[in-house]
N, C-alpha and C positions, 0 to 999 in steps of 0.2 A: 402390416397390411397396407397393401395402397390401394389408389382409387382411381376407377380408368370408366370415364365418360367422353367420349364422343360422338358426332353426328350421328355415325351408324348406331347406336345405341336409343338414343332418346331425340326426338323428333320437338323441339321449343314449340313451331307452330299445332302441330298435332296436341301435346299438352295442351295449348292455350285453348285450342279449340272444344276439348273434353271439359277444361273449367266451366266455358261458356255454356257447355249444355247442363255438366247439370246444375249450375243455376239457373236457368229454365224451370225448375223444377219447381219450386216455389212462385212464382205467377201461375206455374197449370192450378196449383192446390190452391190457389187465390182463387183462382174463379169457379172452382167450385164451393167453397165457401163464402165467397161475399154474398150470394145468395140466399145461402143455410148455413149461420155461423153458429148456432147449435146442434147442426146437423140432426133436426127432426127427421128429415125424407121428404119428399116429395108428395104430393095428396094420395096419388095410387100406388105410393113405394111397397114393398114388404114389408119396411120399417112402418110406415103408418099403418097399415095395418096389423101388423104386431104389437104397437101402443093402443090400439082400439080395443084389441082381443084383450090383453093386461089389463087395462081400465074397466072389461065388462067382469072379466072372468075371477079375476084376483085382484081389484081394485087397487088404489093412486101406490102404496107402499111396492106394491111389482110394478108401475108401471115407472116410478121413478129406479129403481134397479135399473130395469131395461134399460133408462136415460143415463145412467152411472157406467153401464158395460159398452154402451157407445163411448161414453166421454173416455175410456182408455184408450180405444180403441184411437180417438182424436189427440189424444196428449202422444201417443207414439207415432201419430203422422207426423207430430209437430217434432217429435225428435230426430226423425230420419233429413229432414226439412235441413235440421242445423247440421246431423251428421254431413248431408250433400255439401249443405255450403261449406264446412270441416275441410272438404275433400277437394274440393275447389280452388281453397289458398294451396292446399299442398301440392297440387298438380300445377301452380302458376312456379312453385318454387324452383330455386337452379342449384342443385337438382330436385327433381322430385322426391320426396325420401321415400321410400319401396315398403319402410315396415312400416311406418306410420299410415300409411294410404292402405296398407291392408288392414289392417286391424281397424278404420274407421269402416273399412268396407264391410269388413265382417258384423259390424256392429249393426248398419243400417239393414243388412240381411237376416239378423235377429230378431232386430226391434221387427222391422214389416211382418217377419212369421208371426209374432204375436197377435199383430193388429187383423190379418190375416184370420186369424184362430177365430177372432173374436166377431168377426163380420159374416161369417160362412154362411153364406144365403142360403143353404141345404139344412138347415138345421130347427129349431122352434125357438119361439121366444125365451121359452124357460131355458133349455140347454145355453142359450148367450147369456141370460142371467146367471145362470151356475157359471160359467166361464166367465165374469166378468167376476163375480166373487172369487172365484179359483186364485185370480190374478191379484186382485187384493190381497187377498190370506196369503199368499207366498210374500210379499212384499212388507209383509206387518212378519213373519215368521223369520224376514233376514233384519228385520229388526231386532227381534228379541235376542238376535243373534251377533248382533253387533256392539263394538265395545268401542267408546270414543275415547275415555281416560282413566286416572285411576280414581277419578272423582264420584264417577256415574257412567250411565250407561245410553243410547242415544233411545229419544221416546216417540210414540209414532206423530205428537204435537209438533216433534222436531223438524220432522220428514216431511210437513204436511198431510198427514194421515191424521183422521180424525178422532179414531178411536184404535183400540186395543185388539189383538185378534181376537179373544175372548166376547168383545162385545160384536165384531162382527161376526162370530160364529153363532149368536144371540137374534140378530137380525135374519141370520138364515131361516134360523131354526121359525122366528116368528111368521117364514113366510111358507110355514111348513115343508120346506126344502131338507130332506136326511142328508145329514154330515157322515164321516166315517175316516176313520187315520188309521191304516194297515200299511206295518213297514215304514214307518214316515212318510207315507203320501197321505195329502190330504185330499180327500175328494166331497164335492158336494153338487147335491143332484145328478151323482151318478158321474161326474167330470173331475178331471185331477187335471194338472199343469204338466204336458208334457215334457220331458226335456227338450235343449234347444238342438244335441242333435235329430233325434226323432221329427222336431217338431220343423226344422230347416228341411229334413232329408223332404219331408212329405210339400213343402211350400216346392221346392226346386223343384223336385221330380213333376208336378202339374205341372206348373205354369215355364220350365224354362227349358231351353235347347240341352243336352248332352256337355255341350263346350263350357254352356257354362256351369252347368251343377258340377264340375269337376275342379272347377275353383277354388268351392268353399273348403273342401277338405284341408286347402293351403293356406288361404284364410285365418282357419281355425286353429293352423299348426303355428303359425305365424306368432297369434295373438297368445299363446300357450308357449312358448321360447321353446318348442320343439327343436332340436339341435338340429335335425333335415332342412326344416323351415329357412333356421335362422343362415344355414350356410349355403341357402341355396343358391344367394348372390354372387359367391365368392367363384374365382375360378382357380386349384391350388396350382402351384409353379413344381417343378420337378424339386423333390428334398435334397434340404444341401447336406454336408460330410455330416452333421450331429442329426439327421434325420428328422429333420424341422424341413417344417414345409412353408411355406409363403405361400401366400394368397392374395389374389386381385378382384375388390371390389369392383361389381357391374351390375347397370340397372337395364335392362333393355326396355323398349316402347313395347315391346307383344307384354310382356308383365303386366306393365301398369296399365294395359288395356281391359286388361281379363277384371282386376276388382271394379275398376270405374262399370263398366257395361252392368256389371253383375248387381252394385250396388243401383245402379238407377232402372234397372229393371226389375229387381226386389221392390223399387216405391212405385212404380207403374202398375205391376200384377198386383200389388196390396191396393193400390187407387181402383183397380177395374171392379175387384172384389166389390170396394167400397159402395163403388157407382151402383154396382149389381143392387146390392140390397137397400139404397136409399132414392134408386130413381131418379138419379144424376144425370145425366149426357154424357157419353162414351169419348166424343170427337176431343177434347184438351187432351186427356189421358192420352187416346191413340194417333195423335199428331206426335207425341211426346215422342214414344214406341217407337214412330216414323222414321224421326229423326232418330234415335238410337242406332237403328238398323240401319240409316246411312251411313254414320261415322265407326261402328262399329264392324259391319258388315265382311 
């Protein structure tokens, strides 16, 4: 296999330019937090009034839930944050590397569907409490499921989890919230943890163009060594006498345009969500957007 890069292919100044934005990304999410770095909401948000009603209605034990199904929702803004910047060294690279930069794309399109799930301003305070437990218990259940040596086994103290599924199935129940496990899903208050196709198809399909919800499929084939995926760089040469074929590695600029857009538009619709339910300011997020649609346009 060889390797065939040039101008027509991959665009250095264009790359550089795509790095520059989305680091960008990380001052927008700056300036909505240095104001609410616990992300209470705003006096008239939804959210503050969704902690009012938990405090009258179901007293401090639901209203700190409620504060715990935000705080996920904030550790996965904070992951797509390091994803972008991830994305950013790779696209200053010569060359760019094409699987690496998808599969960090896919990743930040994941991570935001969840944060996504979990801020849905359509929804009641209980159902984002049950969603915010949902997300817990899956993450305590791929513990029990994971094996580090032949010594022991990893524990949720390891992970920073604070207890056991057990015990948080315990706290549900205290908050008179009905558990239920049919089939291996767990569901609580009526909510179970989508998959992340299901739960991507449903984030893309609102909030993004056609061009791009067409992406992720490749994305995901990408990060999965689907054989399509993996050979889609190649371009094969006519087979020689033993029927072997050669092949020419190539990256073009239209490729690496499609994950970058896709991934910094996955943290823009997750931030707009965000804003929605905590009474944020719109204008950082859709300056962001603005710019997107300039460079990507």
């Amino acid at each position: 296999m060889t390797s065939s890069l040039n101008p027509d292919d991959v665009e250095p100044g264009r790359c550089r330019a795509i790095a520059s934005l989305l680091r960008r990304a990380r001052p927008v999410v700056a300036k909505y937090t240095e104001g609410d770095p616990n992300w209470e909401g705003a006096t008239h948000s939804q959210l503050a009034a969704e902690r009012v009603t938990a405090q009258l209605v179901a007293g401090e034990p639901f209203e700190i839930a409620l504060s715990q199904a935000i705080s996920i929702a904030q550790l996965y803004v904070f992951a797509i944050l390091q994803h972008l910047d991830a994305l950013s060294v790779l696209f200053e690279s010569d060359p760019p590397p094409a699987y690496a930069i998808g599969l960090v794309a896919r990743s930040v399109v994941e991570v935001g569907a969840r944060a996504w799930w979990i801020v849905e301003p359509d929804v009641t305070a209980e159902v984002r409490v049950a969603r915010g437990f949902v997300e817990k218990l899956a993450s305590l259940r791929d513990v029990d499921r994971t094996s580090i040596d032949t010594d022991g086994r990893v524990t949720p103290a390891a992970v920073g989890l604070s207890y056991d599924a057990d015990a948080l199935i315990a706290d549900v129940r205290a908050l008179g919230m009905p558990t239920e496990r049919n089939r291996r899903r767990d569901t609580i208050g009526g909510q179970f943890r989508p998959s992340a196709t299901k739960l991507v198809g449903q984030f893309l399909e609102r909030d993004m163009p056609e061009s791009c919800r067409a992406v992720y499929p490749l994305l995901s084939a990408n990060a999965h060594g689907t054989l399509w995926a993996i050979t889609l760089h190649f371009t094969a040469d006519p087979p020689d006498a033993t029927q072997r074929v050669a092949a020419t590695y190539r990256v073009t600029q239209g490729w690496l345009d499609g994950p970058a857009n896709v991934a910094l538009l996955a943290l823009c619709w997750t931030l707009e969500r965000i804003s929605s339910l905590l009474g944020w300011p719109t204008e950082p997020v859709l300056a962001l957007l603005s710019e997107a649609d300039d460079l990507f346009a």
